[in-house]
C-alpha positions in Angstrom: 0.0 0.0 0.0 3.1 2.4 0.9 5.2 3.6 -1.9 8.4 3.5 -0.4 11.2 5.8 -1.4 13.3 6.0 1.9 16.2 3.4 2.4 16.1 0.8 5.4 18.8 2.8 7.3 16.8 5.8 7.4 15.6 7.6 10.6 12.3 9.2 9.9 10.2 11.6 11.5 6.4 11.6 10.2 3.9 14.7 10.8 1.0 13.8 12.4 -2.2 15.5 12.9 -4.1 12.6 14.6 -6.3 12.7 11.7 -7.8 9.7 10.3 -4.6 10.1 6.9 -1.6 10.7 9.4 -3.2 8.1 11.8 -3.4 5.6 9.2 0.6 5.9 7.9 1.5 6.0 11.4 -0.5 3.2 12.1 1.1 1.2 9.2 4.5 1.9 9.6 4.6 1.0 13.8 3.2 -2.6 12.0 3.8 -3.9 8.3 6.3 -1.5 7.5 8.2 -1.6 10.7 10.9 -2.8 9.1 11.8 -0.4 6.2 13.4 2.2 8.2 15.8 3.1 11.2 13.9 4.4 13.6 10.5 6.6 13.9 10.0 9.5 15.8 6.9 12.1 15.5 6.2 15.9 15.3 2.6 17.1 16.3 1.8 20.5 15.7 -1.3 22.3 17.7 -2.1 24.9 15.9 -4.2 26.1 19.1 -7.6 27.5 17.0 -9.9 24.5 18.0 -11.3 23.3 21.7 -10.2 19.9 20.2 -6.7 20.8 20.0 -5.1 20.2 23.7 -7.1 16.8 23.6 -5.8 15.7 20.3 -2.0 16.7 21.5 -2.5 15.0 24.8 -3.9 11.7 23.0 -1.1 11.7 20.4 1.5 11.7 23.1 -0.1 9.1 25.0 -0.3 7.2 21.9 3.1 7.3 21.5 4.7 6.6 24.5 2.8 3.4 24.5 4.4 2.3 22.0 7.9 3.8 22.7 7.9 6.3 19.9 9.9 9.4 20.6 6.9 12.5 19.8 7.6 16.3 20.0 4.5 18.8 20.0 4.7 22.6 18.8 2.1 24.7 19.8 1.9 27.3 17.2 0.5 31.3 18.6 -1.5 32.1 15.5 -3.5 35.1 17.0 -2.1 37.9 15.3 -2.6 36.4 12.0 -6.3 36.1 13.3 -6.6 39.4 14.6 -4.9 40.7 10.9 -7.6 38.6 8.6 -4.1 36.6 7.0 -4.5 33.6 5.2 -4.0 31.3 8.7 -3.3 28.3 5.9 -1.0 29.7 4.7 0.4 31.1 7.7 0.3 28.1 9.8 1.6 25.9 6.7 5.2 28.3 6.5 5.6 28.1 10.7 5.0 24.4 10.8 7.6 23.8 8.1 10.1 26.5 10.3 9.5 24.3 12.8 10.1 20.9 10.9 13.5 22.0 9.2 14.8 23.0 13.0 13.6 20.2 14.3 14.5 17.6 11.4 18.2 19.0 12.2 17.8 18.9 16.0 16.5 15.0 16.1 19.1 14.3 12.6 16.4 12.2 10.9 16.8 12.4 7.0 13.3 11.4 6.2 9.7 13.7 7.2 6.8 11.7 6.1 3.5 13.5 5.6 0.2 11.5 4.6 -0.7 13.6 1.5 -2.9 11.6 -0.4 -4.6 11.3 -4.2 -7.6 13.7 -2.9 -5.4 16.4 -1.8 -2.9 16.0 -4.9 -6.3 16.5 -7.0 -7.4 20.0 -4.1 -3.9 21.0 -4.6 -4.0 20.8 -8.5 -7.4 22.7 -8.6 -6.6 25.2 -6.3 -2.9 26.1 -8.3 -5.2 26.0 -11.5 -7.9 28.4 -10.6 -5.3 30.8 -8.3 -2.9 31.0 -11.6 -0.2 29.6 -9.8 1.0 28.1 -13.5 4.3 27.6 -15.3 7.3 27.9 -12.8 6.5 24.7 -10.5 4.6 21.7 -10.4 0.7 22.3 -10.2 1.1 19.0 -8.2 2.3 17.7 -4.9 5.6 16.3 -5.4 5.9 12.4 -4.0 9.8 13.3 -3.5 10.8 16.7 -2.3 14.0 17.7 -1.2 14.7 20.4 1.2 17.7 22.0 2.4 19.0 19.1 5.1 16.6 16.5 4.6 13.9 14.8 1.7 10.3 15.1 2.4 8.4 11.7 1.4 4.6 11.2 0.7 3.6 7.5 0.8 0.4 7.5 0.2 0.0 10.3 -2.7 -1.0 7.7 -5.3 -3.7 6.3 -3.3 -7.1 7.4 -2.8 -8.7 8.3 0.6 -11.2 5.8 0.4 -8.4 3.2 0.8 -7.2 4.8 4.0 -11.1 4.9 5.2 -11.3 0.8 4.5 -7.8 0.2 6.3 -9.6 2.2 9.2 -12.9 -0.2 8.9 -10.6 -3.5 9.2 -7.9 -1.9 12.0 -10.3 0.1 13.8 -7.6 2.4 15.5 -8.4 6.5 16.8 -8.3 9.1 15.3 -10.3 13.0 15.6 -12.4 14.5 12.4 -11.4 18.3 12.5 -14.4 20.0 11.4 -12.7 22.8 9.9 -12.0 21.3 7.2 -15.8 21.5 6.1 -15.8 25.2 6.8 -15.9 26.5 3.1 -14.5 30.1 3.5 -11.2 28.7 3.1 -10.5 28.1 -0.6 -9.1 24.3 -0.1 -12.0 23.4 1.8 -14.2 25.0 -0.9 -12.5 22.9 -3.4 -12.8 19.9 -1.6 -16.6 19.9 -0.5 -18.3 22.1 -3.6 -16.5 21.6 -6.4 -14.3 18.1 -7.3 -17.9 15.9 -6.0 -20.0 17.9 -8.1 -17.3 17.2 -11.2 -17.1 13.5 -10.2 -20.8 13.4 -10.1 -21.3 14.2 -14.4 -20.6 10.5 -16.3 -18.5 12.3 -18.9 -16.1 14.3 -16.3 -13.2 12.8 -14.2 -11.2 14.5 -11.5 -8.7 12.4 -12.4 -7.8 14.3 -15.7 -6.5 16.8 -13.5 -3.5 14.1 -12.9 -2.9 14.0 -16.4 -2.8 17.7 -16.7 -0.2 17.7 -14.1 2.1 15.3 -15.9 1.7 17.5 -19.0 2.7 19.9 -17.0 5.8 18.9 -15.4 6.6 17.2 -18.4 6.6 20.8 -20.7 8.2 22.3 -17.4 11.7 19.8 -17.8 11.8 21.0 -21.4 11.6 24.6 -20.4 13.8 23.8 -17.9 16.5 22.1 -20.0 16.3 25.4 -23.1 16.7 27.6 -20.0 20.1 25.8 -19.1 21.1 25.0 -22.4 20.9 28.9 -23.2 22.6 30.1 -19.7 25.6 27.4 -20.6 26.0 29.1 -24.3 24.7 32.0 -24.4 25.5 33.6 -20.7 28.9 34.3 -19.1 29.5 34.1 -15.6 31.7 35.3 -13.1 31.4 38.2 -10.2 28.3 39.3 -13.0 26.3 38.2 -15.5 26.8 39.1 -18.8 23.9 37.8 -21.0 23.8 37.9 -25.2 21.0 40.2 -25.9 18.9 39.5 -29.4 19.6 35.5 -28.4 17.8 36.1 -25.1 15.2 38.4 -27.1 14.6 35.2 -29.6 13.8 32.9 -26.6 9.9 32.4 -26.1 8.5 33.9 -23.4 8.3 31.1 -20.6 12.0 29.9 -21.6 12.9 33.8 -20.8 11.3 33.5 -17.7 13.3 30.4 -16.6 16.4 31.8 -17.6 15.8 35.0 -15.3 14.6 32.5 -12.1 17.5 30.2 -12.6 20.2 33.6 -12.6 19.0 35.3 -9.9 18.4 32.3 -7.8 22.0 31.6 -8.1 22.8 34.9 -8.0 20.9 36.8 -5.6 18.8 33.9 -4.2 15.4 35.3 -5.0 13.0 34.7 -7.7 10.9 37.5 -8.7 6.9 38.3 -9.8 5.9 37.3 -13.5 4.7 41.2 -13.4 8.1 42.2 -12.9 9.9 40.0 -15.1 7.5 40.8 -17.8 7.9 44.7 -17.4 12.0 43.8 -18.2 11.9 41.7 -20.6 10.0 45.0 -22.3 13.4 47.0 -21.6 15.1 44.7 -22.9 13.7 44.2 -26.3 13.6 48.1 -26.4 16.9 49.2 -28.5 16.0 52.5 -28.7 16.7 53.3 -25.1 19.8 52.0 -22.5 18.9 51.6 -19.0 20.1 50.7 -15.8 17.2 49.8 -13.3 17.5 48.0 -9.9 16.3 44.9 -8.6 17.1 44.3 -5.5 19.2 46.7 -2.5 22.0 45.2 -4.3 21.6 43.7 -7.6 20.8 45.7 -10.6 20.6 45.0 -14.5 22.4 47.4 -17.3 21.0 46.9 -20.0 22.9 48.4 -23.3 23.3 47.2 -26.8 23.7 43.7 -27.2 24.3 42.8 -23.5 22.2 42.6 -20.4 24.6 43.0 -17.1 23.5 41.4 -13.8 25.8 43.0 -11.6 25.9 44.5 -8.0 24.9 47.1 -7.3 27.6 50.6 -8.4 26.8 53.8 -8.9 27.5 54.4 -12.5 27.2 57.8 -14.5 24.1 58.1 -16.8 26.3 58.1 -19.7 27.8 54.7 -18.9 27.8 52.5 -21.9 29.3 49.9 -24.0 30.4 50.4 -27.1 31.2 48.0 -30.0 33.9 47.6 -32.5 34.0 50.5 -35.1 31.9 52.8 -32.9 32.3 56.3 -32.1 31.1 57.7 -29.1 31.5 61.1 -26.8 31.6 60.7 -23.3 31.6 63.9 -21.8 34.3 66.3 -23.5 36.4 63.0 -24.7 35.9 61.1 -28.2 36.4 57.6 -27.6 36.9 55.2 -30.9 36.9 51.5 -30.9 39.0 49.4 -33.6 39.5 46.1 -33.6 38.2 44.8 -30.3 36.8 41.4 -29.8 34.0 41.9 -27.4 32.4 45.5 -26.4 34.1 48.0 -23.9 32.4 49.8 -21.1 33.1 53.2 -20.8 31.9 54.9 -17.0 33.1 57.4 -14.4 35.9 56.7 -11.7 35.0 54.8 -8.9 36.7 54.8 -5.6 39.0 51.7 -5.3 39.5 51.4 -8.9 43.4 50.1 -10.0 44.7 49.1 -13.0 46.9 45.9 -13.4 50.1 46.5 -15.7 53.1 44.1 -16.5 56.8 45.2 -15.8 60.2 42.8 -16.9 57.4 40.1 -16.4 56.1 40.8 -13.1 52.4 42.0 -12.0 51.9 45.1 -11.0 48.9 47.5 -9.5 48.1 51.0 -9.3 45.0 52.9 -8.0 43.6 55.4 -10.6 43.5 58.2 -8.0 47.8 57.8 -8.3 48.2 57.9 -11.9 45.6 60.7 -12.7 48.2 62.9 -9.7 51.2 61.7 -11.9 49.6 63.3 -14.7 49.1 66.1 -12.6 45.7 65.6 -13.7 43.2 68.7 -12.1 40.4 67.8 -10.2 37.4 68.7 -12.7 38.9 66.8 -15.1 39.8 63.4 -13.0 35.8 63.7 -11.6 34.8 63.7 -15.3 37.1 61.6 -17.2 36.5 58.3 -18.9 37.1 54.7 -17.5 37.2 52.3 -20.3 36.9 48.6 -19.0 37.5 45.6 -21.3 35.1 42.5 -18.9 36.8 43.8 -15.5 40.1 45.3 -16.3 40.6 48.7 -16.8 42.3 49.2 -20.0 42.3 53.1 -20.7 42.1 56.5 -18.3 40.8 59.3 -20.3 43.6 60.3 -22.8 46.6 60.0 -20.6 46.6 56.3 -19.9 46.4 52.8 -21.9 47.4 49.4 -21.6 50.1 48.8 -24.1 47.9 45.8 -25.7 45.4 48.5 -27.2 47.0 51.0 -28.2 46.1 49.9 -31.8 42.9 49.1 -31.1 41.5 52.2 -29.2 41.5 55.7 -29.5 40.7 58.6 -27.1 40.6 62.2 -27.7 40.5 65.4 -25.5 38.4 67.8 -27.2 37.9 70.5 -25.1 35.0 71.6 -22.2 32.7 74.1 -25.1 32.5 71.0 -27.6 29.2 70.5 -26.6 28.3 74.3 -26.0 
């Protein structure tokens, strides 16, 4: 009846509400499947709401220690989400799983088992379906998930409740009915008692389409998945930023663009962002006409010029801060800046404090902050504030027009042309 996807030596630590699904796998693994794991332990969280709660906490560790199972209860204060109208579903859902990472650490089990079953895969479908929760994650429960220390496992997610309900007629053990779950203002319980039985009651409808829509689902999801990687690999470069070819990201389609930005900033910034946001920049960035630099987090922000998108963090970079190509001209202030033969673009900004340049004497390595060089040239202050950085990916390869690295002189040129050129 158990799907088992936890190894024999496995210590595992199963949630249970002392309802009649968590009852049941609790019931079954202290019996038949007794001997596919380590050892068992239990987390019982009261979520304190319900008169039945302190009962069903003090019956679950009786139960228990009866039968020499290690338990640990959390009592959860959930009144200032009820005092604030929150979602206390949600709510409740993100502190018990707080809870159940610090405590899957504290006790060292690998394994937490929850009793999700093949009704609430089907309630969880729905309600991702008709909430648009659709395209970046599984509209289903996953059977296997991993977390950050430990794998959660669901035994009994292919299996319908009214299995569970006939194991209960033929083993007769406790369990408590919460009657919340048939109060319909929240949206699961809606789902649950109004709308799957009256879709299961038409001959030519089946719930259980909704399973196939969810392996469609996760199935055009790996493929999205695998174009978003494929792209990042050739088409992105990575190191302390992210430099990103722009017309190939511009041809991707639109859920492939999407992945590539959640992938990137995940690794990058570990945060995922809004489909409303990411679809406001991918309209930057298929705009030519206009450069911009925006920010995205207090750290993080994109540059978005010519034919590259930079991730990058977060510096403070003058309005006329560009890249520019080979065979461009282009005026940065009072200079004239000319690019040759260069391989990849240059990017042209104001000084910033810390900046050095790297530069090769009878063999050996040698740096130099820009602040020295610019008073060797006995450069004057105006000038030194306003003067052109040229970078070629993170060296500095040019100060204004008094300062190059030997390599381009042939490939770069930069001209003083005086403060009323552009009077």
């Amino acid at each position: 009846m158990l799907d088992i996807t936890w190894n024999k030596n496995d210590n595992l630590a199963l949630a249970v509400s002392t309802g009649i699904d968590s009852m049941s796998l609790l019931h079954m693994l202290n019996t038949t499947y007794k001997h596919t794991y380590h050892n068992l332990i239990c987390f019982h969280v009261n979520h304190g709401l319900r008169e039945a709660s302190k009962e069903e906490a003090a019956f679950i560790e009786r139960f228990c220690k009866e039968r020499d199972i290690e338990i640990y209860i959390k009592t959860l204060d959930l009144s200032e989400v009820v005092n604030r109208e929150k979602s206390i579903q949600d709510v409740s859902r993100k502190m018990r799983y707080e809870w159940f990472d610090e405590m899957m650490k504290q006790t060292q089990s690998d394994v937490l088992l929850t009793a999700h079953h093949l009704d609430d895969q089907k309630e969880t479908i729905t309600y991702r379906l008709f909430t648009g929760r659709i395209g970046r994650a599984s509209l289903g429960i996953e059977q296997v998930q991993e977390r950050k220390d430990y794998i959660i496992c669901r035994p009994f997610l292919n299996l319908p409740k009214s299995s569970l309900v006939k194991y209960h007629e033929e083993f007769a053990f406790r369990y408590f009915e919460d009657d919340s779950n048939k109060d319909t203002k929240y949206t699961r319980n809606y789902i649950r008692n109004k709308i799957l039985p009256v879709i299961q009651q038409r001959e030519e409808l089946s719930t259980d389409h909704l399973l196939d829509l969810n392996q469609w689902m996760n199935d055009a999801r790996s493929l999205i998945v695998e174009q978003a990687k494929l792209f990042i690999s050739t088409e992105v470069q990575q190191l302390n930023k992210v430099v990103i070819n722009r017309n190939a990201f511009n041809r991707l389609n639109h859920l492939v663009k999407i992945e590539v930005l959640d992938q990137l900033l995940e690794s990058y910034i570990q945060q995922r962002f809004s489909v409303k946001a990411y679809k406001e920049w991918i309209g930057i960035f298929e705009n030519f006409e206009k450069q911009s630099i925006f920010h995205i987090s207090d750290d993080w922000q994109f540059i978005v010029a010519y034919d590259k998108l930079l991730l990058c963090e977060d510096i403070e970079f003058n309005v006329n801060s560009k890249f520019i190509n080979r065979n461009e001209q282009y005026v940065f202030g009072n200079w004239l800046i000319e690019a040759n033969d260069i391989a990849s673009p240059l990017f042209i900004r104001k000084r910033l404090s810390g900046d050095r340049v790297q530069y090769y004497n009878r063999g050996n390595k040698h740096h130099k902050k820009v602040n020295r060089i610019m008073i060797d040239h006995k450069i004057d202050i105006h000038k030194r504030n306003n003067c052109p950085i040229i970078l070629y990916g993170d060296d500095i390869i040019a100060i204004g027009d008094f300062w190059m690295d030997s390599n381009f002189k042939n490939a770069l040129t930069i001209t003083y042309i005086g403060d009323d050129f552009n009077e």
